[in-house]
C-alpha positions, 0 to 999 in steps of 0.5 A, spaced: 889 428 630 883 429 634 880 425 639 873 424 639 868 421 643 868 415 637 876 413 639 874 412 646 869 408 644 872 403 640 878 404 645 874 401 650 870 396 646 877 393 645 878 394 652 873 390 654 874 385 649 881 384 651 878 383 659 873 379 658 878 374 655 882 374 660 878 372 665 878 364 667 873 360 665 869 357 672 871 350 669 879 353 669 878 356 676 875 349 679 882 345 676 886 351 678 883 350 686 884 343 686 890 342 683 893 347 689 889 343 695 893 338 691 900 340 692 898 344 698 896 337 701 903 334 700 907 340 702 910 340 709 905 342 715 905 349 717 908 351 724 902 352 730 901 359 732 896 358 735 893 353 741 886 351 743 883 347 747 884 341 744 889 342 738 893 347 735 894 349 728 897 355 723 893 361 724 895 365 717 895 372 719 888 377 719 885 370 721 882 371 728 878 367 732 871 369 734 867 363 738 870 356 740 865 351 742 865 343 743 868 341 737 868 348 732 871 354 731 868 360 728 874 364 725 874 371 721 879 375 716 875 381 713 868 380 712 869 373 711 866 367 715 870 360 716 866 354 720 873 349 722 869 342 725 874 337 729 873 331 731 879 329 736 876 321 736 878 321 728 885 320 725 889 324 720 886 319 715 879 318 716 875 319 710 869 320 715 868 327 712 869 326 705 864 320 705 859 325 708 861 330 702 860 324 697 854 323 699 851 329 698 852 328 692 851 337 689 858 338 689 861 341 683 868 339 685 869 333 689 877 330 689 881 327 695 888 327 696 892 320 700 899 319 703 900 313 708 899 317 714 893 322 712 888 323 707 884 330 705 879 333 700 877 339 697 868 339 696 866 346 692 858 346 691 855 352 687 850 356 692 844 360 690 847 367 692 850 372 689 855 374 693 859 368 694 856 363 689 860 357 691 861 353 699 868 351 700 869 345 703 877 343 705 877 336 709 884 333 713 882 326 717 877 329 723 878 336 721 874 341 715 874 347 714 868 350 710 867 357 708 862 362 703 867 364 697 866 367 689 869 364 683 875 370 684 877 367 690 876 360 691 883 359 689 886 363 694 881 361 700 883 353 697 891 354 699 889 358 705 884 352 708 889 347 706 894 350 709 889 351 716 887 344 716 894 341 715 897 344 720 892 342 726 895 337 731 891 334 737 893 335 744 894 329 749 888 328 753 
């Protein structure tokens, strides 16, 4: 049997058809986000490999710190920003930053997360640009973490930021 450009293309056709039907909904991918900053929330805190001038946390491995500054760190894996705010003077179960999510109000998902010695949150608002259409926001007590991602990515950046800001520990002053 010859193979014709007419075979191709119904093979492709299928293909594509069977692709698109395999990506993830946004609505999926949101439910999918919180539920692993929800299970990353509960899990054991990271070991710190990393110490700063106030705390420590865990930093995973291609993250490098670009600038500290009072109360911020700019960090940095690959071509992708990561904005980590901190404020000493608040608890681990501070709902500070969360109500500051809340109130604005433009957030496509928005869930907290309580046990009796912390309190977290994972905020994911839809942005206006192309490339990385969703700001990520991954709060535990005085500590979030916020980053530009895609839908593609949006999980994988969850579990990584929960894990981040779990793991941060205050120095004694």
């Amino acid at each position: 049997m010859k193979i014709t450009k007419w075979h191709f293309a119904i093979i492709f056709a299928i293909l594509v058809f069977l692709m698109s039907g395999c990506s993830e909904t946004e609505e999926e991918v949101l439910k999918e986000a919180q539920d692993i900053a929800s299970a990353k929330f509960e899990e054991e805190s990271l070991e710190s490999n990393q110490d700063v001038e106030h705390f420590s946390l865990f930093l995973p491995e291609g993250f490098t710190i670009v600038e500290e500054t009072m109360n911020n760190l700019l960090l940095e894996k690959e071509d992708k920003t990561y904005i980590l705010f901190y404020n000493p003077l608040e608890e681990k179960t501070s709902r500070l930053n969360y109500e500051a999510a809340n109130a604005m109000g433009n957030f496509t998902l928005l869930e907290s997360f309580e046990t009796d010695d912390r309190f977290g949150y994972i905020s994911v608002t839809t942005s206006g640009d192309e490339e990385a259409s969703y700001e990520l926001q991954i709060g535990v007590g005085g500590a979030k973490i916020t980053t530009m991602t895609t839908l593609d990515d949006l999980v994988e950046d969850t579990e990584t930021l929960m894990q981040m800001a779990n793991s941060i520990a205050y120095t004694q002053q």
